[in-house]
N, C-alpha and C positions, 0 to 999 in steps of 0.2 A: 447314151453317154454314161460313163462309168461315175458314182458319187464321189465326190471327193471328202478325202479322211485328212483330219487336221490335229495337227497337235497346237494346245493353247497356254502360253508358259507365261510368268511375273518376270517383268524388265528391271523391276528395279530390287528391294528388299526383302518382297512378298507385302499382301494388304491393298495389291493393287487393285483391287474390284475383279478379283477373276472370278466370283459365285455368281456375281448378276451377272457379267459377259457369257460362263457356262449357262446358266438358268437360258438367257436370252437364244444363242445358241442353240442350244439343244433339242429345237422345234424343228431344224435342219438337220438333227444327225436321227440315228437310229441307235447308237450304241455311245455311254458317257462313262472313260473307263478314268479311273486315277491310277497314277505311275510310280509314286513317292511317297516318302512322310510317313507321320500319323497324325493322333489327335492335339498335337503340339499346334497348328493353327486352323483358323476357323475360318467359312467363306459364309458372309453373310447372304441372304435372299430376301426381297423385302416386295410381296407383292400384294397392295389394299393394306389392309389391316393385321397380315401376314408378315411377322418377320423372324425369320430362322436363321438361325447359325448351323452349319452344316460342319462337323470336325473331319468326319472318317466320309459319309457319303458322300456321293458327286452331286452338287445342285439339281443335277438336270434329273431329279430324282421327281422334281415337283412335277414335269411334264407330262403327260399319262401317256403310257405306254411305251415309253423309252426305256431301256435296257441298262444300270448302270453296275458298273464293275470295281473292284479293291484288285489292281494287279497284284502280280508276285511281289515287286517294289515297294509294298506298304506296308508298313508293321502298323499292329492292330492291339489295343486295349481293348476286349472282349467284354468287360462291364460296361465302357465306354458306348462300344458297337450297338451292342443289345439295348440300350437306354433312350438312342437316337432311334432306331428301328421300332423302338414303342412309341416314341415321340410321334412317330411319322404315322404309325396306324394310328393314334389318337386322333389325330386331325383329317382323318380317316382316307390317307395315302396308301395305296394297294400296291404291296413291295411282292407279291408273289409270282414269280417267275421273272421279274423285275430286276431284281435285286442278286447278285453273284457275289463271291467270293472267293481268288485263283485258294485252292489249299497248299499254294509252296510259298503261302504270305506268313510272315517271321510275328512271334504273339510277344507282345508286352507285359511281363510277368511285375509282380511286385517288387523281386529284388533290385528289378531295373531300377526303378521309380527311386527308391532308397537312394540306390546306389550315384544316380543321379543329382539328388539333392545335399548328399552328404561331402560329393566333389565339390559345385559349385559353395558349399559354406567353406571348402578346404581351401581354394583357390581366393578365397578374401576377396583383395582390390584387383585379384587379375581376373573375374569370375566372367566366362561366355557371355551368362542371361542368358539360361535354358528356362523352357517351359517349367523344367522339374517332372516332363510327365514321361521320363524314361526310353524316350526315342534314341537319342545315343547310344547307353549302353545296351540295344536291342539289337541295333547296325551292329558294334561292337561284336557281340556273341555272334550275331550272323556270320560276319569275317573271320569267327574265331573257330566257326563251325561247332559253338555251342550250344546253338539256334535252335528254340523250340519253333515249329511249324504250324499251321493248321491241321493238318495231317496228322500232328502228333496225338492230337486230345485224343484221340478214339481207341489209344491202345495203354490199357493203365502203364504195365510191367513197364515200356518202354518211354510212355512219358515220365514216369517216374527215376529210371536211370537218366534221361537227361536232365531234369531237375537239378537231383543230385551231382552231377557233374559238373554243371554249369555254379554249384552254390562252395564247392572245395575254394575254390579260388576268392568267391564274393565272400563268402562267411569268415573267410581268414581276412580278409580286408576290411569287413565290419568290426570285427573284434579287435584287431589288435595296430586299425591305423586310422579306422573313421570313427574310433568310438560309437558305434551300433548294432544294435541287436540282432543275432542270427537267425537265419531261416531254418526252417526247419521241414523237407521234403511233405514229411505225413503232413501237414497245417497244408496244403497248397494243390494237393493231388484233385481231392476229392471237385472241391469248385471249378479246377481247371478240365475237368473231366466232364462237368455239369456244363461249362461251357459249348465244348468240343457237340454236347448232345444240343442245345442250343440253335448253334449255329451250323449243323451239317447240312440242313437241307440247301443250303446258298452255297455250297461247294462244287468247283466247277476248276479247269484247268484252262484258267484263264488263254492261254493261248491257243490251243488247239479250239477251243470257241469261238475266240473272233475270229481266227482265221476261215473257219467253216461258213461262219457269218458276213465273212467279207466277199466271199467264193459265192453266196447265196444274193448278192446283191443288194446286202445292206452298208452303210459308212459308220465312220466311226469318229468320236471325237475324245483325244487324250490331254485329261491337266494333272495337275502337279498340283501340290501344295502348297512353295513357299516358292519366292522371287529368284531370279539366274543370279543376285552375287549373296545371297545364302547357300551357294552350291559349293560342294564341298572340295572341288578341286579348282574350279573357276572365280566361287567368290571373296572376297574379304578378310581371307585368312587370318588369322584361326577364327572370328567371330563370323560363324558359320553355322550350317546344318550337318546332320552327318550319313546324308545321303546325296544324289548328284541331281538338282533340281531340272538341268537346264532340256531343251529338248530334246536329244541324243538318247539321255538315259529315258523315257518314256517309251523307246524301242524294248529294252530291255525289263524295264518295268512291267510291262504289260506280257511278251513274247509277239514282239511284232517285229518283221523284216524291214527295213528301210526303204525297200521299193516300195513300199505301202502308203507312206505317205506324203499327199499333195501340197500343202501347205503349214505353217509354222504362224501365226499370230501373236504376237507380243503386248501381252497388258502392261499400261505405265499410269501412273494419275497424271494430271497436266502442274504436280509437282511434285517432291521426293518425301518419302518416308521411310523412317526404322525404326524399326520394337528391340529396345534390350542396348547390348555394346557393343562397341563397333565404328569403324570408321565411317565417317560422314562429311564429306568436305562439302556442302553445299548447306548443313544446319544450320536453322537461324536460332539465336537463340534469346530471340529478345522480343519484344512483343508484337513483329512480322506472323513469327513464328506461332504464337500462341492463338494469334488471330484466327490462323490456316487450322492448328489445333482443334477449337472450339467450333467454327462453324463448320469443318471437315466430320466433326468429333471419331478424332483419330485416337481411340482408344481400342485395343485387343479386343477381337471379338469373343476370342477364347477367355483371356488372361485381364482385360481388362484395363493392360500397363497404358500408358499414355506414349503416344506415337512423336519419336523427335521427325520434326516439322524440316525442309529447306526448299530451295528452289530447284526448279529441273533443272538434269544434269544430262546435258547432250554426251558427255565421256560415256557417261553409262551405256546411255543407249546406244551407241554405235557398238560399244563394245559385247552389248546383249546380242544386236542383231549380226554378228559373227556370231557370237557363238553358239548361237540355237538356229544359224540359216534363215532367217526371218526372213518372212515374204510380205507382210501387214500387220498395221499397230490400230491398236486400239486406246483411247484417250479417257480417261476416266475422270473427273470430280472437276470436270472442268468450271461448272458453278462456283465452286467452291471459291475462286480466283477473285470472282465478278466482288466489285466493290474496292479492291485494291486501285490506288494513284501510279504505283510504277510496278514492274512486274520484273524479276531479271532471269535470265537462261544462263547457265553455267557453259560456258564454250571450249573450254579449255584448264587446264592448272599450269601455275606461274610456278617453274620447282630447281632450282639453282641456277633463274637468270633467264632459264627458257621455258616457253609454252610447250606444254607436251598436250598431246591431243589423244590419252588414255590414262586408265589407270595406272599409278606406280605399281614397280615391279617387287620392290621392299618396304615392308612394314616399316622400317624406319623411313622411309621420305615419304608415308602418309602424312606424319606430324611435320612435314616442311612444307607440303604445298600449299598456293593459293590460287581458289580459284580466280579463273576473270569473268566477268559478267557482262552480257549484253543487254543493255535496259529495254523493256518494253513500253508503252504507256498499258495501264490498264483500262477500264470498262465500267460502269455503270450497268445496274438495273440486275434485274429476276429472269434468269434464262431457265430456269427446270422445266419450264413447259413449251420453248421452243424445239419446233419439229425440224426446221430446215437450216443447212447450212445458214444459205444467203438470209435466215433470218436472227440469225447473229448477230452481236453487236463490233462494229467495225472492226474495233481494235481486236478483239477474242479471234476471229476468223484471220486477223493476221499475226496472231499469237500460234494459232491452229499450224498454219501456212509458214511460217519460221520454221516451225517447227519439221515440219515435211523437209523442207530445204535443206537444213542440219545434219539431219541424220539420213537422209537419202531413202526413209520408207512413205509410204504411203498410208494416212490414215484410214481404215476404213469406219470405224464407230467412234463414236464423241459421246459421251456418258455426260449429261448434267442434273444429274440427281438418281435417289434410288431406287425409284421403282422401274420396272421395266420398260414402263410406255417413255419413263424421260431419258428419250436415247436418238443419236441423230443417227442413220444409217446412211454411210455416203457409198460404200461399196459392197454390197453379198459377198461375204466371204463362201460364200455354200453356192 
């Protein structure tokens, strides 16, 4: 029987736990490719005494002899890249032949970065909440067909004309509308070149490898980076990412056909979160909220910002699992819950008289809706180290089971804590 290849994508904001779900994972697949993004967020892994944050590599890096991948889909900060890459031999992880890199992946230059920070100080009270680490303007040049490439570092003459090309436009922007400093081609060759030599030997054309590899009898397993409504055409408009997170684009991301893949998995916590601005109708913001805060400690793994807190939002998740085809969800910090008197699910928004049962369709009647809520009772007691469903605590299991009924998927994993082993496995996705 053929292995099945899965794509595994963030249901809600992104931060949902997809590093331990990939980490966890990844003992069933053979190949762990990422689709999106860059080092704008971080997946944490936390195994013993071990805990990594993962920006650009795929978790299932820690697995020995698993195979992981940076699709064409990824832009890449090459000091960033090479930093993690030492980090991982340190601890004495064996990345060689391990470890890829598509060369049609778009590189993260410093004028991004600039250019990056010097909008969001432009934009004041209307400001995203970007990383600051240049992922935008990199999409940006990409679409604009500015785009430096991996491919590019190995040939000076021609990295250096695109440099230059890419910088007419930002340096006139520096100077004469963002107040800052211009770049200057020669300052930039030399290191982006040292790079290029760096990192050639993980060069590989990401597609025509897995597909070889797929042809040869191995599976495959594709994530993303950030949540389905930081997606840029499907999520929360404009306070977004600016790439297409959701599972779709992990076809494209990588160079894989859509007859290829068997399943779709949906990571959500068992409540909501978001990094930065942005609409959030489910935020709590009073001392619910802080509670879930602190013993979640929902702070950036990257960035370190503190994580706004609310209750699960069933809109959302129905609306995920359209949009990325979901076959199975996974439930994550379910612990986190335990200890709360009443617990609420978001069922719906109350938005000129009527319940609608999705997201608004305009920015303007975000700031009008409200949700409604369905009370739960909460739970008592310490679940991180229960193994079994049925050894749950009543209310949590029909917190769990609500929850399936709502959204019409099927839980396969329940996360109540971080390490690996505290995990309830009700269905083999693999």
């Amino acid at each position: 029987m053929r292995k099945k290849n899965i794509v595994v994508v963030g249901f809600q904001w992104g931060d949902e736990g997809k590093g331990k779900i990939v980490d966890l994972l990844a003992k069933d697949a053979d190949i762990v490719a990422r689709y999106q993004g860059g080092n704008n967020a971080g997946h944490t892994v936390v195994s013993g005494d071990l805990s990594l944050v993962f920006r650009l590599v795929p978790s299932g890096i820690l697995n020995d002899k698993k195979i992981c991948i940076l699709g064409n889909g990824v832009v890449i900060d090459p000091m960033v890249l090479l930093e993690e890459l030492n980090t991982l031999r340190e601890i004495g992880i064996n990345i060689k032949d391990r470890f890829f890199i598509s060369y049609k992946s778009h590189i993260i230059m410093p004028y991004h970065k600039r250019l990056d920070i010097a909008r969001e100080r432009l934009r004041g009270a209307g400001m995203i909440g970007t990383t600051g680490r240049g992922i935008g303007p990199t999409y940006e040049d990409k679409v604009a067909r500015l785009g430096i490439r991996v491919a590019d570092l190995f040939d000076r003459d021609l990295l250096y004309e695109k440099i230059a090309l890419s910088l007419k436009e930002k340096n006139y922007l520096f100077k004469n509308i963002l107040g800052e400093e211009v770049f200057n081609p020669d300052d930039l060759i030399e290191k982006y070149l040292e790079y290029g030599t760096k990192i050639k030997e993980f060069l590989i054309d990401s597609s025509s490898y897995i597909n070889k590899k797929l042809e040869d009898g191995l599976n495959i397993m594709l994530e993303g980076a950030q949540g389905t409504f930081l997606d840029v055409d499907h999520g929360t408009y404009p306070y977004v990412t600016s790439s297409n997170t959701v599972a779709g684009s992990a076809l494209s991301g990588v160079g894989l056909g859509p007859t290829k893949i068997d399943e779709v998995i949906g990571i959500t916590k068992a409540y909501t979160t978001r990094v930065g601005e942005g609409y959030f109708p489910t935020e709590l913001k009073g001392k619910a909220g802080s509670l879930i805060r602190d013993k979640g400690e929902e702070f950036g793994s990257v960035t370190g910002r503190p994580r706004r807190c609310g209750w699960f939002d069933i809109n959302l998740i129905k609306e995920a699992k359209r949009l990325n085809g979901a076959t199975g969800m996974v439930i994550t910090k379910l612990d986190v819950l335990s200890g709360l008197e009443k617990i609420n699910i978001c069922t719906g928004y109350m938005l000129n008289g009527s319940v609608i049962d999705h997201l608004p369709y305009s920015v303007a009647d975000y700031k009008k809706i409200i949700p409604v809520y369905k009370e739960m009772p909460g739970w008592e007691g310490e679940i991180s180290n229960i193994k079994s469903f049925n050894d749950l605590p009543v209310n949590s299991r029909k917190y769990i089971l609500k929850i399936e009924e709502l959204t019409g998927l099927p839980v396969n994993i329940i996360s109540v804590g971080k390490e690996r082993t505290q995990t309830i496995t009700l269905k083999s996705i693999f």
